[in-house]
Structures are given as structure tokens and as C-alpha cells.
N, CA, C and O of each residue as an XYZ file, in Angstrom:
844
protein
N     126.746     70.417    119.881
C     125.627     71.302    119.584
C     125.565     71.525    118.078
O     126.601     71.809    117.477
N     124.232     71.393    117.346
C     124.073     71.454    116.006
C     123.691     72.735    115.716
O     123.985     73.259    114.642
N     123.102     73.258    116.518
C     122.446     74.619    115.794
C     121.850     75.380    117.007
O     120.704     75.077    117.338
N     122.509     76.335    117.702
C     121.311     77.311    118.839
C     120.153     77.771    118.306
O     120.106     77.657    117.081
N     119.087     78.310    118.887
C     118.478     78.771    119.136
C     118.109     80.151    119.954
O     117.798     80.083    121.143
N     118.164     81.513    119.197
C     118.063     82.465    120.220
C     116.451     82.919    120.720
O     115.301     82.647    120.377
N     117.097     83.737    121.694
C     116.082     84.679    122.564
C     115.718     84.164    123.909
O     116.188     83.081    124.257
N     115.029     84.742    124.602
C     115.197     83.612    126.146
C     114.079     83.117    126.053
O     112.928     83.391    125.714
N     114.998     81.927    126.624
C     113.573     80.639    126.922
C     113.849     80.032    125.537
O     112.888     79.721    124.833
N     115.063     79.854    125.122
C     115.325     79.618    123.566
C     116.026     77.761    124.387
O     116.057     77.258    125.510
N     116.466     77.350    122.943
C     117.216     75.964    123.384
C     117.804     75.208    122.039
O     117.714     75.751    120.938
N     118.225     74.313    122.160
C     119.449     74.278    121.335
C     119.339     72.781    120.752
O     119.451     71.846    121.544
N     119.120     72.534    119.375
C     119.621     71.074    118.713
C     120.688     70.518    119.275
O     121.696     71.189    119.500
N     120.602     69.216    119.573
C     122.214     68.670    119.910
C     121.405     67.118    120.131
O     120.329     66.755    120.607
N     122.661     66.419    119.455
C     122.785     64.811    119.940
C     121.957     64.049    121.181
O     121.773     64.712    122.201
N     121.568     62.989    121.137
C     121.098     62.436    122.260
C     122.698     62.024    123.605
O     122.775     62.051    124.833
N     123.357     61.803    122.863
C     124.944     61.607    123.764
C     124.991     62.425    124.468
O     124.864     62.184    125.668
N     125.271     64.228    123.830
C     125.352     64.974    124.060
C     124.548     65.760    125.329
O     124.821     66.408    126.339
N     123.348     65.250    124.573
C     121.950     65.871    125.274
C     121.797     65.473    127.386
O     121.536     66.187    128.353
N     122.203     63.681    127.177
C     122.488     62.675    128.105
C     123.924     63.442    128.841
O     123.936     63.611    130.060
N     124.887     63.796    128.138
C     126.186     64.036    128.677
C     126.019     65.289    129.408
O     126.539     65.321    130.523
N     125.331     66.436    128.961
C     125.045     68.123    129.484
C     123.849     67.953    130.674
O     123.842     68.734    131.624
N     123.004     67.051    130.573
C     121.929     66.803    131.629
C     121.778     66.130    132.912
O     121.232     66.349    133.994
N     122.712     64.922    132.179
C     122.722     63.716    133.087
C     121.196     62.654    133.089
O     120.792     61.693    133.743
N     120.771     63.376    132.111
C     119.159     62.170    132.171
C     119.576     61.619    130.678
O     120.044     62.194    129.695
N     119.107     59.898    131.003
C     119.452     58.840    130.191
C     117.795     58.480    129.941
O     117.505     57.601    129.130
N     116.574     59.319    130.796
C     115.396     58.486    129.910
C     114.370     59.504    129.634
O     114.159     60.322    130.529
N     113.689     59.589    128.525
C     112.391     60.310    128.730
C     111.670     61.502    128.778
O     110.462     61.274    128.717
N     111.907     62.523    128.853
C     110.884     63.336    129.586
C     109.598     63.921    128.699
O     109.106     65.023    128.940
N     109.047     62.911    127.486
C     107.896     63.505    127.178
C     107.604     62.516    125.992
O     108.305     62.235    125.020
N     106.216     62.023    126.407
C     105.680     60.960    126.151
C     104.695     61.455    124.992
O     104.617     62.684    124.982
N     104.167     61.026    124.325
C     103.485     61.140    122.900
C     102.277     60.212    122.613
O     102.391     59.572    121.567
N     101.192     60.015    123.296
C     100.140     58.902    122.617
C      99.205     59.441    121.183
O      98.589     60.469    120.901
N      99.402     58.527    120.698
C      98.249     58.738    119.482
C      96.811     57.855    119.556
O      96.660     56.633    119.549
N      95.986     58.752    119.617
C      94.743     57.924    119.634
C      93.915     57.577    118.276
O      94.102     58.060    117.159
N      93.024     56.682    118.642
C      92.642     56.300    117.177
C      91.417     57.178    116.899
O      91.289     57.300    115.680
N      90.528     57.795    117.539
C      90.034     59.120    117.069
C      90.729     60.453    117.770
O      91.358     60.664    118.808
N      90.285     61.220    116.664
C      90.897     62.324    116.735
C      90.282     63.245    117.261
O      91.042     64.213    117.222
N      89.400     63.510    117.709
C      88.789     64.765    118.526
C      89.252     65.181    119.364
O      90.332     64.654    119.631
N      88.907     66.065    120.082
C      89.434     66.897    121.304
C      89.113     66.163    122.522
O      89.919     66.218    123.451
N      87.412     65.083    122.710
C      86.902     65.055    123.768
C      88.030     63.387    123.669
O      88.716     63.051    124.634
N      88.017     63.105    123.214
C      88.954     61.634    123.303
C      90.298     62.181    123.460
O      90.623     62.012    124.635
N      90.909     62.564    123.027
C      92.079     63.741    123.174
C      92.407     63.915    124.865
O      93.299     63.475    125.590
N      91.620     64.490    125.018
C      91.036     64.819    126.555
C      91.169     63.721    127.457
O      91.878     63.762    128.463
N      90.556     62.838    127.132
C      90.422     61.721    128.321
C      91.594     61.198    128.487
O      92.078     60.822    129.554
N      92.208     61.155    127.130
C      93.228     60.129    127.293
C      94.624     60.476    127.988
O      95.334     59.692    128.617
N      94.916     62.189    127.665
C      95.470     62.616    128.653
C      95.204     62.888    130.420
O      96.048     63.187    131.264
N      93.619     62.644    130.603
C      94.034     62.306    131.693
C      94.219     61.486    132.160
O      95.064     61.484    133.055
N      93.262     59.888    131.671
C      93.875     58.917    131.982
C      95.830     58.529    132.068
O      96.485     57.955    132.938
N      96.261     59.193    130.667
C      97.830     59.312    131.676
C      98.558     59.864    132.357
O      99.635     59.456    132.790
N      97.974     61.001    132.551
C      98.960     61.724    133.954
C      98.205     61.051    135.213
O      98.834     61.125    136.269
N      96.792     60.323    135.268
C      96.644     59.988    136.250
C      97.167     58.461    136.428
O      97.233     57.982    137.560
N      97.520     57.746    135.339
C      98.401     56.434    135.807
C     100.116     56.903    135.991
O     100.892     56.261    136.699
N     100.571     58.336    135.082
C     101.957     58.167    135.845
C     102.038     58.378    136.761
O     102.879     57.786    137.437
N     100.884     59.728    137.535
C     100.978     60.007    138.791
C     101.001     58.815    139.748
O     101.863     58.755    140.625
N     100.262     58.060    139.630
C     100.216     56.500    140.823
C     101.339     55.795    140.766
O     101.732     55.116    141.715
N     102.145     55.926    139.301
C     102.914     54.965    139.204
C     104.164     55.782    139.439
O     105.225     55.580    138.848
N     103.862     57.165    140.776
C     105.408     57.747    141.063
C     105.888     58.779    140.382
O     106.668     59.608    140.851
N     105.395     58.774    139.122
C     105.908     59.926    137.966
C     105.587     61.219    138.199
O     104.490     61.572    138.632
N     106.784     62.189    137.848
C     106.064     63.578    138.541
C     105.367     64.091    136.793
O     106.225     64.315    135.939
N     104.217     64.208    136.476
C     103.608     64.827    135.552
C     103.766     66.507    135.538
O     103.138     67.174    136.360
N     104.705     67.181    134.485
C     104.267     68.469    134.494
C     103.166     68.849    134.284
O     102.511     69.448    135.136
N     102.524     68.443    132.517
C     101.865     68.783    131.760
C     101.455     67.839    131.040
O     102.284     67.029    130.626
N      99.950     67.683    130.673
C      99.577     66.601    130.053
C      98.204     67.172    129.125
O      97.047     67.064    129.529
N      98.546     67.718    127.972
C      97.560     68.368    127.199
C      97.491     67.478    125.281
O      98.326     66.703    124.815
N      96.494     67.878    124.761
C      96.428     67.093    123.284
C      97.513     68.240    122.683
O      98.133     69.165    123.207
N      97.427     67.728    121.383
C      98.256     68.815    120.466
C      97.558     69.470    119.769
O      98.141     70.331    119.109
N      96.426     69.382    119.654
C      95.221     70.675    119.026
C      95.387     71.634    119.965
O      95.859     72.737    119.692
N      94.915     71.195    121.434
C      95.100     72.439    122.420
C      96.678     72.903    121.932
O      96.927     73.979    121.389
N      97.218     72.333    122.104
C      99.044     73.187    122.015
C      99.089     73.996    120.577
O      99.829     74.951    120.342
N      98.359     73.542    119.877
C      98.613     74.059    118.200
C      97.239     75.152    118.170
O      97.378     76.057    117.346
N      96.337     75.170    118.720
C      95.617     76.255    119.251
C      96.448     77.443    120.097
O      96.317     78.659    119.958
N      97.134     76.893    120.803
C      97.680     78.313    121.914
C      98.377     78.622    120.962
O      98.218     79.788    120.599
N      99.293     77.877    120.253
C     100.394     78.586    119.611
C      99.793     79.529    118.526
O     100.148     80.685    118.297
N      98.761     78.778    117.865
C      98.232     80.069    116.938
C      97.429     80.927    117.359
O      96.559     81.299    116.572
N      97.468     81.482    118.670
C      96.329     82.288    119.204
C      97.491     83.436    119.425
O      97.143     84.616    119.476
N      99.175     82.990    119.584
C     100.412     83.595    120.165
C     100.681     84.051    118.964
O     101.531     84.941    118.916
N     100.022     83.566    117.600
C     100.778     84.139    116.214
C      99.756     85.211    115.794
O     100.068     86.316    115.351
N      97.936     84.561    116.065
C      97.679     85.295    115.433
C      97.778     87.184    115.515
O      97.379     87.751    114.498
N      98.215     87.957    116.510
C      98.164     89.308    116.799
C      99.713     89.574    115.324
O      99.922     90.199    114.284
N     100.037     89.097    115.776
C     101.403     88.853    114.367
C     101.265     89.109    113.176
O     101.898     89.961    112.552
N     100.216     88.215    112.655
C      99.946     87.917    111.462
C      98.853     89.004    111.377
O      98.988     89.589    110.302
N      97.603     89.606    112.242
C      97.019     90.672    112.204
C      97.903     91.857    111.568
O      97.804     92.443    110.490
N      98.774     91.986    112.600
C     100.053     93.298    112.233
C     100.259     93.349    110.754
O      99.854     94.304    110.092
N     100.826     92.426    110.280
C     101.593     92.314    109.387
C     100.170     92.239    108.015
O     100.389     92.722    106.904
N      99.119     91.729    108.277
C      98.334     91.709    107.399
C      97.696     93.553    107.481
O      97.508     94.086    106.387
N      97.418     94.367    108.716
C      97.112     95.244    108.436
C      98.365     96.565    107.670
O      98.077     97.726    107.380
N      99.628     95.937    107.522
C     100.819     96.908    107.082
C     100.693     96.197    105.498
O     101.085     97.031    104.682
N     100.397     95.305    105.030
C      99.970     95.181    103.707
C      98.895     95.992    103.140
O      98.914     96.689    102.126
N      97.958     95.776    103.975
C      97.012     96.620    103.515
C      97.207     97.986    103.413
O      97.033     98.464    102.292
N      97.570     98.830    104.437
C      97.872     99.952    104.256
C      98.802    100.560    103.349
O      98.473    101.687    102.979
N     100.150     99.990    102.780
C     100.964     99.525    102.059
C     100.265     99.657    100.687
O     100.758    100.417     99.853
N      99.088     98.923    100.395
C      98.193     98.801     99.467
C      97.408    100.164     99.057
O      97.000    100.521     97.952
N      97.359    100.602     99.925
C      96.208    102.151     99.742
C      97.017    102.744     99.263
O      96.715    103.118     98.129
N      98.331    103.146     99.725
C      98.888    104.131     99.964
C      99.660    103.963     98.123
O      99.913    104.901     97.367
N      99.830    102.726     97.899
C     100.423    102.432     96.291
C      99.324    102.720     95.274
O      99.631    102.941     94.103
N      98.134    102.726     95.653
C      96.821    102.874     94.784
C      96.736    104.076     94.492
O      96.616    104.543     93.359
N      96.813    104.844     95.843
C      96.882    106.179     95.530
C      97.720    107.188     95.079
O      97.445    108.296     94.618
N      99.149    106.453     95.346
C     100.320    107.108     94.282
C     100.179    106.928     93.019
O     100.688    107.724     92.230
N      99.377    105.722     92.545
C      98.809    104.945     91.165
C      97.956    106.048     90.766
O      98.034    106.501     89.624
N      97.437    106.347     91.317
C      95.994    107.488     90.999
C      96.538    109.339     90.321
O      96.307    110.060     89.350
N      97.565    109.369     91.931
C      97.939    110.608     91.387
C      99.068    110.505     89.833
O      99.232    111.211     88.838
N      99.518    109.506     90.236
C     100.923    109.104     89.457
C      99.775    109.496     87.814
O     100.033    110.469     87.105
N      98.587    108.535     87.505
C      98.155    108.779     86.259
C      97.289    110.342     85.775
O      96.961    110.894     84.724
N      97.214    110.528     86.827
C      96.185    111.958     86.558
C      97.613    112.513     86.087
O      97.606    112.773     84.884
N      98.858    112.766     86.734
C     100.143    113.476     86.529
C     100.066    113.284     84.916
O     100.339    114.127     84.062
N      99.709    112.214     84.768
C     100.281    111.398     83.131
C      98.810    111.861     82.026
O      99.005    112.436     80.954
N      97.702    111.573     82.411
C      96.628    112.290     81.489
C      97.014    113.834     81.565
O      97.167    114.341     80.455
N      97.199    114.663     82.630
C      97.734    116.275     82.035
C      98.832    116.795     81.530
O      99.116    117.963     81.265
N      99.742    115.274     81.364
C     101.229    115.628     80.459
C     101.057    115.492     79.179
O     101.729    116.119     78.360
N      99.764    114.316     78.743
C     100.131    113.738     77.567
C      98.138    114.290     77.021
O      97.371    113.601     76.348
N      97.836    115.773     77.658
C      96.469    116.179     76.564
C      96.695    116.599     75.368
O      95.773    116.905     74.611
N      97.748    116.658     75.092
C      97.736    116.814     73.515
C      97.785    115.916     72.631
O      97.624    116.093     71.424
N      98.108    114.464     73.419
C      98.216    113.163     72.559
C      96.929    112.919     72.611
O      96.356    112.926     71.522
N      96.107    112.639     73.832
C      94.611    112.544     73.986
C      93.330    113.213     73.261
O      92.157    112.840     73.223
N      94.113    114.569     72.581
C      93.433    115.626     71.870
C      93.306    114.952     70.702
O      92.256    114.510     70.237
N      94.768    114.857     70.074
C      95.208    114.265     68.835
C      94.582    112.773     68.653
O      94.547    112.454     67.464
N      94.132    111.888     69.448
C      93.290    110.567     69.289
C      92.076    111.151     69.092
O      91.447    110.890     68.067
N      91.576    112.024     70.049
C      89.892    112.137     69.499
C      89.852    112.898     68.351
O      88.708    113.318     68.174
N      90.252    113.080     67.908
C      91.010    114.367     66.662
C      90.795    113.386     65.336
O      90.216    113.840     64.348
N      91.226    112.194     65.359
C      91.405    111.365     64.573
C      90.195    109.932     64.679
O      90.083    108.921     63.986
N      89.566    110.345     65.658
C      88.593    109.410     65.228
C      88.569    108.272     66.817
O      87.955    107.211     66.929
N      89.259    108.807     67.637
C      89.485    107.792     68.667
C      87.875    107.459     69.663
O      87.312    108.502     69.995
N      87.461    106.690     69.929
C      86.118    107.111     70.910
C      87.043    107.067     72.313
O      88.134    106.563     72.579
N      85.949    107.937     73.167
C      85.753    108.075     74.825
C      86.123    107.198     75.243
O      87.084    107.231     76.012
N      85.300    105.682     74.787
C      85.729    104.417     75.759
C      87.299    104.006     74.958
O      87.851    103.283     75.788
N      87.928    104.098     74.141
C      89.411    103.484     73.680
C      90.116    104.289     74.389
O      91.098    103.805     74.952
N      89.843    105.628     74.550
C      90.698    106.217     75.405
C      90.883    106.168     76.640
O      91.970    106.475     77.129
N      89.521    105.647     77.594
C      89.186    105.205     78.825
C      90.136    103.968     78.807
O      90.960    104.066     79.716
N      90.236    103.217     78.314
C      90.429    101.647     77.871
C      92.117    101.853     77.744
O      92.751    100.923     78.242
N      92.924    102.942     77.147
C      93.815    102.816     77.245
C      94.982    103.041     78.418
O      96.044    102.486     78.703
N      94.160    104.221     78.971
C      94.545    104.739     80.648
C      94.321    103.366     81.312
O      95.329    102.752     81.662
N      93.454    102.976     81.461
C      93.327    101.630     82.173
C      94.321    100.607     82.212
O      94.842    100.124     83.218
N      94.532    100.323     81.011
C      95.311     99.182     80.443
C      96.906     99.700     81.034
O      97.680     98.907     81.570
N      97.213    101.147     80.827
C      98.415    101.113     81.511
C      98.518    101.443     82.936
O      99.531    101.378     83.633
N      97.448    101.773     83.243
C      97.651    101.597     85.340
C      97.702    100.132     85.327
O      98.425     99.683     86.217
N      97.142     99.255     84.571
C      97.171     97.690     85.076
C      98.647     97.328     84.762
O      99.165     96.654     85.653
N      99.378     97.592     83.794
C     100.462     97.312     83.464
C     101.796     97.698     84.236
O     102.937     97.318     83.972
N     101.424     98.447     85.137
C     102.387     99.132     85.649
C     102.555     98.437     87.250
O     103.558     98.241     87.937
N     101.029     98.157     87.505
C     100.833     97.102     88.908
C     101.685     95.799     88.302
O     102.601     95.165     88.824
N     101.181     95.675     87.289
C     102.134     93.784     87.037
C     103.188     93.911     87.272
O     103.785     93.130     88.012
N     103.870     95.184     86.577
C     105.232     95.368     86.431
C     105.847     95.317     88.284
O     106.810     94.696     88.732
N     104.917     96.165     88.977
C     105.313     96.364     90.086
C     105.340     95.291     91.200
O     105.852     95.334     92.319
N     104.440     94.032     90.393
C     104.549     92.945     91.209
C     105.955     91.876     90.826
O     106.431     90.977     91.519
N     106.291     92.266     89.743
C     107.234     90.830     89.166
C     108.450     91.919     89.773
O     109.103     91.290     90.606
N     108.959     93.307     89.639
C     110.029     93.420     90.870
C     109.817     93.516     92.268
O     110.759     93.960     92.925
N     108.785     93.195     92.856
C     108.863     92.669     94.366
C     109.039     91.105     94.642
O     109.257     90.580     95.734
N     108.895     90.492     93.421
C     108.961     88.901     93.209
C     110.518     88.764     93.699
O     110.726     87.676     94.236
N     111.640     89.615     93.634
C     112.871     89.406     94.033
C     113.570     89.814     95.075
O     114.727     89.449     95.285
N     112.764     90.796     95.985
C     113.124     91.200     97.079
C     112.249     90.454     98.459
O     112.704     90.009     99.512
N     110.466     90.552     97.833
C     110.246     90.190     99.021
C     110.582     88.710     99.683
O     110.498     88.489    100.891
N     110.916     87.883     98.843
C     111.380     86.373     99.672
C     112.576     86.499    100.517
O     112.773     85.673    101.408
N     113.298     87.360    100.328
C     115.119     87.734    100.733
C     114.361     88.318    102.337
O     114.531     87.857    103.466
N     113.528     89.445    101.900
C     113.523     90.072    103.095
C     112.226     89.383    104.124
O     111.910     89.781    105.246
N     111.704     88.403    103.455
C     110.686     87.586    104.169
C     111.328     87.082    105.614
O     111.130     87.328    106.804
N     112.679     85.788    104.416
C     113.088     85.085    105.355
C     114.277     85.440    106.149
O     114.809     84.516    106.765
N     114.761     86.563    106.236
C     115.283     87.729    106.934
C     114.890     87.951    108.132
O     115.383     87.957    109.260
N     113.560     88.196    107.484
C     112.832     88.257    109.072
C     112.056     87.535    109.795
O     111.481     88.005    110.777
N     111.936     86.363    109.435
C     111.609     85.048    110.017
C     112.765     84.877    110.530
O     112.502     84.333    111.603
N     114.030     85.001    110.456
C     115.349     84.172    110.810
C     115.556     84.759    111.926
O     116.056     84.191    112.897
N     115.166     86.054    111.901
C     115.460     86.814    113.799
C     114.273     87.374    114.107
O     114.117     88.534    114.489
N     113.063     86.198    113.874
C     111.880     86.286    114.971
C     112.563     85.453    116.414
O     113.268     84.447    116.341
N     112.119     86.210    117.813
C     113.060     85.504    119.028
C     111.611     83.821    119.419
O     110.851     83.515    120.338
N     111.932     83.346    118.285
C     110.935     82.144    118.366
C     112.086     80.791    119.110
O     113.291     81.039    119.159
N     111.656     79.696    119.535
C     112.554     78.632    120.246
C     112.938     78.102    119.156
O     114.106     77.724    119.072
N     111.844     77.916    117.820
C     111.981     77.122    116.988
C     112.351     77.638    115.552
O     112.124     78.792    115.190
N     113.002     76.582    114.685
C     113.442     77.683    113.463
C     111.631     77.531    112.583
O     111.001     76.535    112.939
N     111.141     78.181    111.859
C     110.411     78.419    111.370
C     110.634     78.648    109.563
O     110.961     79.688    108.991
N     110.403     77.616    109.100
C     110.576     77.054    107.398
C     109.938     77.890    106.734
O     108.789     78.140    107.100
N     110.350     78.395    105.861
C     110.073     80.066    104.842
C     109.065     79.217    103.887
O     109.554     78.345    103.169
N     107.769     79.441    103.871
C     106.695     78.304    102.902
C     105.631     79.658    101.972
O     104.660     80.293    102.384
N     106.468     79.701    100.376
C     105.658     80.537     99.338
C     104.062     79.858     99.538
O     103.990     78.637     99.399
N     103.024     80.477     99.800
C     101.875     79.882     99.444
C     101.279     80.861     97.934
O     100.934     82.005     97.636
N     101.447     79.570     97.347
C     100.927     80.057     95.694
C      99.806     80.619     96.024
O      99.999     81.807     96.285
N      98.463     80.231     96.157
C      97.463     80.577     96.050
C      96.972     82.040     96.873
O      95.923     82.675     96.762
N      98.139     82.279     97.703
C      98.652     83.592     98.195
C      98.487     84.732     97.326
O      97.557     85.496     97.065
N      99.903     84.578     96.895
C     100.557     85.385     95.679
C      99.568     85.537     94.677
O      99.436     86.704     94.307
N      98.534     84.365     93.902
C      98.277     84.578     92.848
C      96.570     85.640     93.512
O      95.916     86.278     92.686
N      96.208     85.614     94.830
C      94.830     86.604     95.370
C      95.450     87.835     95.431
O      94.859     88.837     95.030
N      97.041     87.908     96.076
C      97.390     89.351     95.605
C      97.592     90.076     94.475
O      97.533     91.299     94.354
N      97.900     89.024     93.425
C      97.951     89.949     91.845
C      96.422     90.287     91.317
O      96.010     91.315     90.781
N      95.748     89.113     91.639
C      94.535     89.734     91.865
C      93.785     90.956     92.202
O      92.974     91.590     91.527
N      94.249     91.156     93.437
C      94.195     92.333     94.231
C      94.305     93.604     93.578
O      93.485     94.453     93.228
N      95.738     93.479     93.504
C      96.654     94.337     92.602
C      95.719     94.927     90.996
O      95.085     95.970     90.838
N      95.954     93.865     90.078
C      95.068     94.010     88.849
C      93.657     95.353     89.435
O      93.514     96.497     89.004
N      92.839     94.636     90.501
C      91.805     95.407     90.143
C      91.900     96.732     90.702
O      91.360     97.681     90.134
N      92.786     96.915     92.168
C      92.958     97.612     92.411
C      93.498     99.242     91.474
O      93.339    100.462     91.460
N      94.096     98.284     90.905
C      94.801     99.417     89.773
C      93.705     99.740     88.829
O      93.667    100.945     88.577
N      92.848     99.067     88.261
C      92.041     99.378     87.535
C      90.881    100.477     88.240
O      90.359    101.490     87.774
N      90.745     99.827     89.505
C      90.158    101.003     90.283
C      90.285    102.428     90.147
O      89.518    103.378     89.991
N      91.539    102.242     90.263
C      92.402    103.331     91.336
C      93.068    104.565     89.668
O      93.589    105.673     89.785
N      92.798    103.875     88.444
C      92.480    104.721     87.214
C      91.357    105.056     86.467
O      91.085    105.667     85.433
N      90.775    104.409     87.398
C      89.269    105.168     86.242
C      89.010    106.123     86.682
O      88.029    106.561     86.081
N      89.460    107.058     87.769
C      89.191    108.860     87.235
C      89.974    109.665     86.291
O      89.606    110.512     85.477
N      91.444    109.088     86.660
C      92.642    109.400     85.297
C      92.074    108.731     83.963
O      92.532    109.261     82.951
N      91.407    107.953     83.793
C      90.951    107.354     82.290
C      89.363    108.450     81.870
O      89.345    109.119     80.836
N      88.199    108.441     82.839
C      87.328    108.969     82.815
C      87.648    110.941     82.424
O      86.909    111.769     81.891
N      88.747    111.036     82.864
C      88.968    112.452     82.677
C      89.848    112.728     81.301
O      89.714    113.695     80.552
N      90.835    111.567     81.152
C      91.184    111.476     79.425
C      89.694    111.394     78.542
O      89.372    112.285     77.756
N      89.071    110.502     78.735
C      88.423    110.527     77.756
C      87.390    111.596     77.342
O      86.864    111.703     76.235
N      87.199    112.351     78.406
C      86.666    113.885     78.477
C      87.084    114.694     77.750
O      86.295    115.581     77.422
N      88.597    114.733     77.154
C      89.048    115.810     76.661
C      88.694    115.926     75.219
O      88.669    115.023     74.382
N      88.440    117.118     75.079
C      87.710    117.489     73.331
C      89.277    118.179     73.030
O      90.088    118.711     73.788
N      89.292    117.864     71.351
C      90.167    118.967     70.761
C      90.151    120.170     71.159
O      91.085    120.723     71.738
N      89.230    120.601     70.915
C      89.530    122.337     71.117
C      90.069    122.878     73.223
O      90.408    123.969     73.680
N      89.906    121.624     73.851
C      90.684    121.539     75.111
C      92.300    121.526     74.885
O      93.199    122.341     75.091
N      92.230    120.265     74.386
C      93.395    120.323     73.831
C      94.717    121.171     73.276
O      95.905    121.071     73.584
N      93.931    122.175     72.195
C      94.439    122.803     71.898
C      94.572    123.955     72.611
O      95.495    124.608     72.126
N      93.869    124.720     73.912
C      93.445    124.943     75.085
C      95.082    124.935     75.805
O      95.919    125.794     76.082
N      95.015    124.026     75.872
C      96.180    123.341     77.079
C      97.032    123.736     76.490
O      97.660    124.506     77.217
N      97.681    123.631     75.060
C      99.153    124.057     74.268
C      99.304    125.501     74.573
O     100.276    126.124     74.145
């Protein structure tokens, strides 16, 4: 045996010797045609044309389906999965936007005397808008390049004790990653323009107000 497989209804890598030696069957049990088109309706025929020649020719046929149908069921069995897991990102997502939100409003009413002191000196509305911005975005980047080191660990963590038959290969999709920084970027930019819109509101004599 090379490698088990858990959960039930699970099964196990091992040798053809082996396989022959634990079973006692020396031939067969699942046949593979490739056709020269690929559709479903040729697909179709051709499986029945062979369960209906093994059947004549004695063979007990379990199952005789294409592999679109099989690669259809299987992703119809993933997709509620991948729903889950796509709606706990998302939510995941709100819930960081909005700590982003309060997190900067916290930070425009710590720092009105620096905000005072820019318009004080000549700063405009929009540089100050522009600068709140610039650091909610900076703080999402930041927050993406340290999840860059945990989430692959805990990805394939939990791919490794999904109770699947089969092992399932841990695959980064770039073009993934690079719609979530995406995401991220604007989100954050979003999710500060009332903390930027309310810096840039502040007049000196607020300012001095607040001290």
C-alpha cells in the first residue's frame, strides 16, 4: 500500500501485484473509450453501444457514462462548497472594510491637530482627502502581503482532511489573487472616503477646538 485514503467509501493507492494479490482479480474492471468527437450526444451513444455489446458478450456492466457527465456530477457535489467558502470570504471582506472604516475615522480624530496644522499651512481639501486615502490603501496591501504566508499553509491544511476518495493538488490561481488585491485596493478606498471626506472638512479654528 502506497498511500490510504480516508473517510468512508475512501480507497487506497497500491501496486497492480498487490492490488491482484488483496482481490484476486487479474483483469479489468473499467474500460475507457475515447471518441473522436467530443460532445455529449456522441459521448452518449458510444457508451451505449458498449454496455450493450458487453452485455451480449456476458459482461456484467455496472455503469457506463461519458466523463463530462462524471465531471459534471462531481462539480455539482463541489459546487455548494465552493458557494460556502466563497460566501465566508465575502463576509470576511465586509467585516475588514468596516474595521478599515472605523479603524480610520479612530485615526482622522487622533491626528485633528495635524490635519488643522496642513490646512493651516496651505494644504487643500482634496491633498488631505488624497492622503487619508492613500493610507487606507496602504494598509489593505500591507494586509494582503501578510496573509500571502498563512493562507497557503492553512489552504492546504484543509484540503488535506477534506473526507474526499481522492487527494486533491493545492493549485495558486494567479489571476485569483491578483482580482482579490483588486478587490481589496478599492474596497479600501471605498471604505475611507468618509474618514478622508471628514479630514478634509476640518478648518483651523476646529482644530484648535479639539486641543
Amino acid at each position: 500500500i502506497a498511500e490510504s485514503v480516508g473517510g468512508p467509501g475512501g480507497g487506497i493507492f497500491t501496486t497492480k501485484a498487490g492490488f491482484q494479490a488483496a482481490t484476486g482479480m487479474s483483469h479489468p474492471n473499467l474500460l475507457r473509450i475515447m471518441t473522436a468527437n467530443h460532445d455529449e450526444e456522441t459521448r452518449a451513444i458510444v457508451a451505449q453501444t458498449a454496455d450493450r455489446t458487453l452485455t451480449d458478450a456476458g459482461i456484467v456492466v455496472r455503469t457506463a457514462e461519458s466523463v463530462s457527465r462524471s465531471a459534471a456530477a462531481g462539480a455539482g457535489h463541489m459546487l455548494p462548497l465552493i458557494l460556502v467558502f466563497l460566501g465566508l470570504s465575502i463576509s470576511i471582506s465586509v467585516v475588514g472594510f468596516a474595521g478599515l472604516t472605523s479603524t480610520m475615522s479612530t485615526n482622522v480624530m487622533e491626528r485633528t491637530h495635524e490635519f488643522g496644522v496642513m490646512s493651516a499651512i496651505g494644504a487643500s481639501a482634496s491633498r488631505v482627502r488624497r492622503l487619508v486615502v492613500l493610507e487606507g490603501i496602504f494598509i489593505a496591501v500591507l494586509s494582503c502581503f501578510i496573509a500571502a504566508v498563512p493562507a497557503p499553509l492553512l489552504t492546504a491544511l484543509m484540503i488535506n482532511n477534506l473526507p474526499m476518495p481522492v487527494i486533491l493538488p493545492l493549485q495558486m490561481s494567479v489571476p485569483a489573487i491578483l482580482i482579490w488585491v483588486v478587490v481589496v485596493i478599492l474596497g479600501a478606498a471605498l471604505a475611507t472616503l468618509a474618514p478622508a471626506a471628514q479630514a478634509s472638512r476640518l478648518t483651523v479654528r476646529e482644530a484648535l477646538a479639539y486641543l
